[in-house]
N, C-alpha and C positions, 0 to 999 in steps of 0.2 A: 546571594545564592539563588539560584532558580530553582523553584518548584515542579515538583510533577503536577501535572504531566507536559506542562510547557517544558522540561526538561526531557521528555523523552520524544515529546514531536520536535524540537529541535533538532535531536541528534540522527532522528529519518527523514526519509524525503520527500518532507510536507512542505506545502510551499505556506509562505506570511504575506501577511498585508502588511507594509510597513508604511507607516505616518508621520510625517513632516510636516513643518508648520512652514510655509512660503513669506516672507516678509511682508504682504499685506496681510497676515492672522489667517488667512486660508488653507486650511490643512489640505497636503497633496502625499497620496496614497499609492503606491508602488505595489505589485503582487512579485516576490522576491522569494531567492535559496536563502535556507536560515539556518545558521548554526550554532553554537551552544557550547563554552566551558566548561561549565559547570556554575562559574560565576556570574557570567555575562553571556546575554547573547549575542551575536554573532552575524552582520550585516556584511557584505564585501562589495564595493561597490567602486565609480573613479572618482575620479578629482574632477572631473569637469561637467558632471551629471548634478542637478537642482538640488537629488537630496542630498548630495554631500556641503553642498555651499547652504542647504537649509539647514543643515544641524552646525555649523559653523555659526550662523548666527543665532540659533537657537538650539542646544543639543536634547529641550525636551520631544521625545518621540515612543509610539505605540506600536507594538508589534501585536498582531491576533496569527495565529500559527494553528490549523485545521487538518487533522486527520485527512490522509486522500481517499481511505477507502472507507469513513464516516464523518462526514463534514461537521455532522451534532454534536462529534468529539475536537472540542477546540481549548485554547487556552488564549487567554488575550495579556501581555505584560507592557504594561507604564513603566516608561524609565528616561534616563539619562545618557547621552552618549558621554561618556566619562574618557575614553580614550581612540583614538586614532594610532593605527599600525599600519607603516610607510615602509617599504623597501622592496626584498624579494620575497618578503613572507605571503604578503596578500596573496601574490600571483601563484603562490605553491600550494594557496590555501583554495583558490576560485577554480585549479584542476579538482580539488580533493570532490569540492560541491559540485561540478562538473560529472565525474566519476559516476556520483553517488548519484543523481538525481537525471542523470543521461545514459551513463553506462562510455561515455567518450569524454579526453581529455577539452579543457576550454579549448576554444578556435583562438589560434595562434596568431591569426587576422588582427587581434583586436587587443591593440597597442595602449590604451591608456593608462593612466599612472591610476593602479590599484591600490584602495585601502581598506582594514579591516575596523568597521565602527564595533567598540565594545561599549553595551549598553548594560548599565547595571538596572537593575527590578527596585522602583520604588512602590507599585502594586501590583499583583497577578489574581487574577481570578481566571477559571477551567471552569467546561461544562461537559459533563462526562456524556451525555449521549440525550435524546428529544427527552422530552417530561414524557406525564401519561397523556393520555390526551382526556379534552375535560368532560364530564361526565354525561350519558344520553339525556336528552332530554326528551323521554318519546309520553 
């Protein structure tokens, strides 16, 4: 299950940082649409792009998901890519993110074989907004 409020910046149109580990242990970091089950969240991406061949050989990956109009409001979730969704569904899913975070359907240009990485949450931690800040020292 995802948590709030990594559950509610998922389902608007905040962008993620999302983390792959490359085959020599070097994490490579993507800024991505992100969306959200309820269960899983929600990466859509191809088949022929690193992070999909990087969660293939490794499916542990980290997503940080940041408020657009308070970056201080974030939520960052550890997990697992536990499933891969192959056929027409990605591509009806990469218009919806499209939609929502454009206002226009994906560019019809751009042919590759689309899949939907479903990551389940093995930890989440949120940070609702700056601390105080620290005390004068006058």
């Amino acid at each position: 299950m995802i948590d709030e409020p990594a559950l509610s910046l998922a389902k608007d149109a905040n962008f993620g940082a999302f983390t792959t580990m490359q085959p020599n242990g070097v994490p490579m970091t993507h800024v991505m649409w992100v969306d959200c089950d309820g269960e899983h969240l929600l990466i859509n991406t191809e088949t022929h792009r690193a992070k999909f061949k990087n969660v293939q050989r490794n499916p542990n990956v980290a997503i940080a998901i940041w408020d657009r109009n308070d970056p201080y409001v974030y939520a960052e979730v550890r997990g697992t890519v536990v499933e891969t969704v192959a056929g027409d569904a990605p591509r009806r899913h990469i218009d919806e993110l499209s939609m929502q975070y454009t206002g226009h359907p994906y560019p019809a240009d751009h042919v590759g074989e689309r899949v939907i990485l479903k990551i389940a949450p093995r930890r989440q931690r949120a940070k609702q907004g700056p601390e105080a800040p620290p005390p004068s020292r006058s």
